[in-house]
C-alpha positions in Angstrom: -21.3 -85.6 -92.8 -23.3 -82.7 -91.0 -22.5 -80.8 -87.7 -23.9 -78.2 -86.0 -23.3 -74.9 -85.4 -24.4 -73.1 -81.8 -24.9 -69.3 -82.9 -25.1 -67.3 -79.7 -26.4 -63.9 -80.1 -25.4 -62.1 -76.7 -27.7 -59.1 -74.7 -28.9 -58.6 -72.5 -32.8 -60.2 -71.3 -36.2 -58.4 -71.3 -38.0 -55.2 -73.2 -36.1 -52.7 -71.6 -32.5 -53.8 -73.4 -33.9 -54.7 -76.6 -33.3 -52.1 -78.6 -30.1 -51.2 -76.9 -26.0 -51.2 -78.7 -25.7 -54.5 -76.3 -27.8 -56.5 -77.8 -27.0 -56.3 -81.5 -25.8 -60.2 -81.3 -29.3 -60.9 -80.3 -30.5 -58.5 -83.6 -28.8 -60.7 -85.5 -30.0 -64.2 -84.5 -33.5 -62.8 -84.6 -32.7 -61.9 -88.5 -31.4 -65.6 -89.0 -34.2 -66.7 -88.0 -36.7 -64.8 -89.6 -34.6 -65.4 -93.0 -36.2 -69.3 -91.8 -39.6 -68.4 -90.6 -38.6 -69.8 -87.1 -39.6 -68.5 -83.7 -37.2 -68.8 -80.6 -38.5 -71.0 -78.1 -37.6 -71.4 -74.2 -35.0 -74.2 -73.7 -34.4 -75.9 -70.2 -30.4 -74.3 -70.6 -32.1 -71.2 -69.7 -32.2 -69.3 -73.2 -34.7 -68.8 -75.9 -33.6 -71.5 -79.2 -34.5 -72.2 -82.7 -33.5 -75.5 -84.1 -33.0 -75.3 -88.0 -30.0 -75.7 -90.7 -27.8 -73.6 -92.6 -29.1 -74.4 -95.9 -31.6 -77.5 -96.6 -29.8 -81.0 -96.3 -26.5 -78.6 -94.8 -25.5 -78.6 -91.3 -27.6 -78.0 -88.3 -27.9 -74.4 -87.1 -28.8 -73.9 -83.4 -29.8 -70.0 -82.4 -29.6 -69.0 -79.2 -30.2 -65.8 -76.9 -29.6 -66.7 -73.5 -32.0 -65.4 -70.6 -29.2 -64.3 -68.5 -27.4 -60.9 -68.7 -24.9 -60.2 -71.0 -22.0 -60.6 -67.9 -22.8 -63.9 -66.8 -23.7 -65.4 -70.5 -21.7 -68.4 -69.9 -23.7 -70.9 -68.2 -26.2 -70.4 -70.6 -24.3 -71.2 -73.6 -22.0 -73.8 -71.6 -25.7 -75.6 -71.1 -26.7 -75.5 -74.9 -22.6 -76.6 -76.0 -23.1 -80.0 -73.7 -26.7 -80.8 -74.5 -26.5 -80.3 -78.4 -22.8 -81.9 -77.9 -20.7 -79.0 -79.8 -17.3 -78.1 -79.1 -16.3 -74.7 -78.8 -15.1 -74.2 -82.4 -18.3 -74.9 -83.9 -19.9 -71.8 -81.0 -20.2 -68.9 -83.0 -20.6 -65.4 -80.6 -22.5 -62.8 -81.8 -21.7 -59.9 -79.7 -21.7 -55.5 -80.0 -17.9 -54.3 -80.0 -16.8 -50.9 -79.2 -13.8 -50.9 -80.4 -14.8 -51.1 -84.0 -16.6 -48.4 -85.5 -20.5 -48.8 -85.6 -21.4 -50.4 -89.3 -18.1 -52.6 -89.9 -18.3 -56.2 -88.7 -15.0 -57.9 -88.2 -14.7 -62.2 -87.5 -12.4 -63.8 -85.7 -11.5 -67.0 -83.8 -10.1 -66.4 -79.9 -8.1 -63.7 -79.0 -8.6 -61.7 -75.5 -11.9 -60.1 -74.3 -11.4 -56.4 -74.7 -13.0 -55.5 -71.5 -16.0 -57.3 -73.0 -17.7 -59.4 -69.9 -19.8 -61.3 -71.8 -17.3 -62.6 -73.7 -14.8 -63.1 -70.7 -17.5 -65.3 -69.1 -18.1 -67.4 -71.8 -14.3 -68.2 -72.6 -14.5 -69.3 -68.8 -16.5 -71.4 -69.0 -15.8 -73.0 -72.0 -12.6 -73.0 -70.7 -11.2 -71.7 -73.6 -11.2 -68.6 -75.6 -11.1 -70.1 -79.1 -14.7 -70.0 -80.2 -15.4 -68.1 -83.6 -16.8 -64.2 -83.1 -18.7 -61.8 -85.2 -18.2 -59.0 -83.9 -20.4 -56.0 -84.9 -19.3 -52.9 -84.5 -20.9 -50.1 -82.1 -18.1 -47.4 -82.4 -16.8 -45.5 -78.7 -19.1 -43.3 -77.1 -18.8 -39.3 -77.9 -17.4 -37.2 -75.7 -16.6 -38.3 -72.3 -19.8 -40.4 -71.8 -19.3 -43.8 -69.5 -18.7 -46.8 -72.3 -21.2 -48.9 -69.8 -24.0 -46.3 -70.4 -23.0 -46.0 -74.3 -23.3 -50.0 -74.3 -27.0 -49.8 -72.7 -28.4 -46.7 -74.7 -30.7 -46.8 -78.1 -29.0 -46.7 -81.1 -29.3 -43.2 -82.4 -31.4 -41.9 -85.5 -28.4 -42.1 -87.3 -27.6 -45.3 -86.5 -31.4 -46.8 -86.4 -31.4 -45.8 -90.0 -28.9 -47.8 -91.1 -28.9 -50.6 -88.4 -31.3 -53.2 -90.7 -28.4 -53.4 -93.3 -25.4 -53.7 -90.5 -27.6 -56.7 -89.3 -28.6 -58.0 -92.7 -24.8 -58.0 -93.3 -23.9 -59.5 -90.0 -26.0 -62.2 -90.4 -25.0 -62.9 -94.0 -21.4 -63.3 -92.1 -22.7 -65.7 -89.8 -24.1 -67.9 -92.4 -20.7 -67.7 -94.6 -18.3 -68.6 -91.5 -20.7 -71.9 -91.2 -20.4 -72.9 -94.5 -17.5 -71.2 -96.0 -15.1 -71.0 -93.1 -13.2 -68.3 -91.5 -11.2 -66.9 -94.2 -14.0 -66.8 -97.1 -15.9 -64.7 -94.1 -13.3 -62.5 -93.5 -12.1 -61.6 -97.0 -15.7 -60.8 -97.7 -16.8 -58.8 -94.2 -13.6 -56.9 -93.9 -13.1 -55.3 -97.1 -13.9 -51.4 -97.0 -17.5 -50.3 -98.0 
């Protein structure tokens, strides 16, 4: 018996963000979706959605980058969990985390925000904070630069260079939580480099 899986890559909406540390979650839905050959499409909950599968005949795989800023993310995915009728275990976040050093990715189910609003808005309204995460990591800012500006600035040439892998591998961690579960995921994706 299939499912499906809502994979929610959070940012923020528009040119200008883009290419920004905040909206690596989106990076990574656009690479599951080009591993497809889909293109995202508007949906009436108010973000852009590609409707495809984890693997042929495998579960149903619903991208998603909402239209709404990262801070107020949740109506958008609360929309796409009723109307493609998944509960919050099978919504997978996508999402930039400063607290882990830029090119590690570390999964988890619930847990707290960490400051992160996006996240925090979601889990209310869900109304629950136990939805699965990949969280990619996009290191502290250096020095004593504002974490909100760090969030909203280019990746760096350093970074840029090796950015394609981190969301290669991100999105490789996406599709084993689906189909391989938590722990297969996390035994994989944490292990040093």
């Amino acid at each position: 018996m299939t499912q499906t899986w809502l994979v929610v890559g959070l940012g923020n909406p528009g040119p200008k963000y883009a290419a920004t540390r905040h909206n690596v979650g989106q990076m990574v839905v656009d690479e599951l979706a080009a591993r497809r050959g889909e293109a995202f499409r508007e949906h009436k909950a108010g973000a852009r959605v590609v409707e495809t599968w984890v693997r042929p005949g495998g579960d149903k795989l619903v991208l998603a980058k909402p239209n709404s800023f990262m801070n107020v993310s949740g109506a958008p995915v609360g929309a796409l969990a009723r109307f493609y009728s998944v509960s919050p275990e099978q919504v997978v976040l996508v999402h930039d985390e400063l607290d882990i050093p830029f090119d590690t990715i570390k999964l988890k189910i619930g847990g707290g925000h960490g400051g992160h609003n996006g996240i925090r808005d979601v889990a209310r309204v869900l109304t629950t904070p136990e939805f699965p995460r990949v969280r990619v990591g996009i290191g502290r800012p250096p020095g004593r630069q504002d974490p909100a500006d760090w969030v909203l600035s280019p990746f760096g040439s350093t970074e840029r260079a090796n950015l394609p892998i981190l969301i290669s591998d991100a999105a490789d961690a996406v599709e084993q939580l689906v189909q391989e579960g938590l722990l297969a995921a996390q035994q994989k994706h944490h292990a040093p480099r």
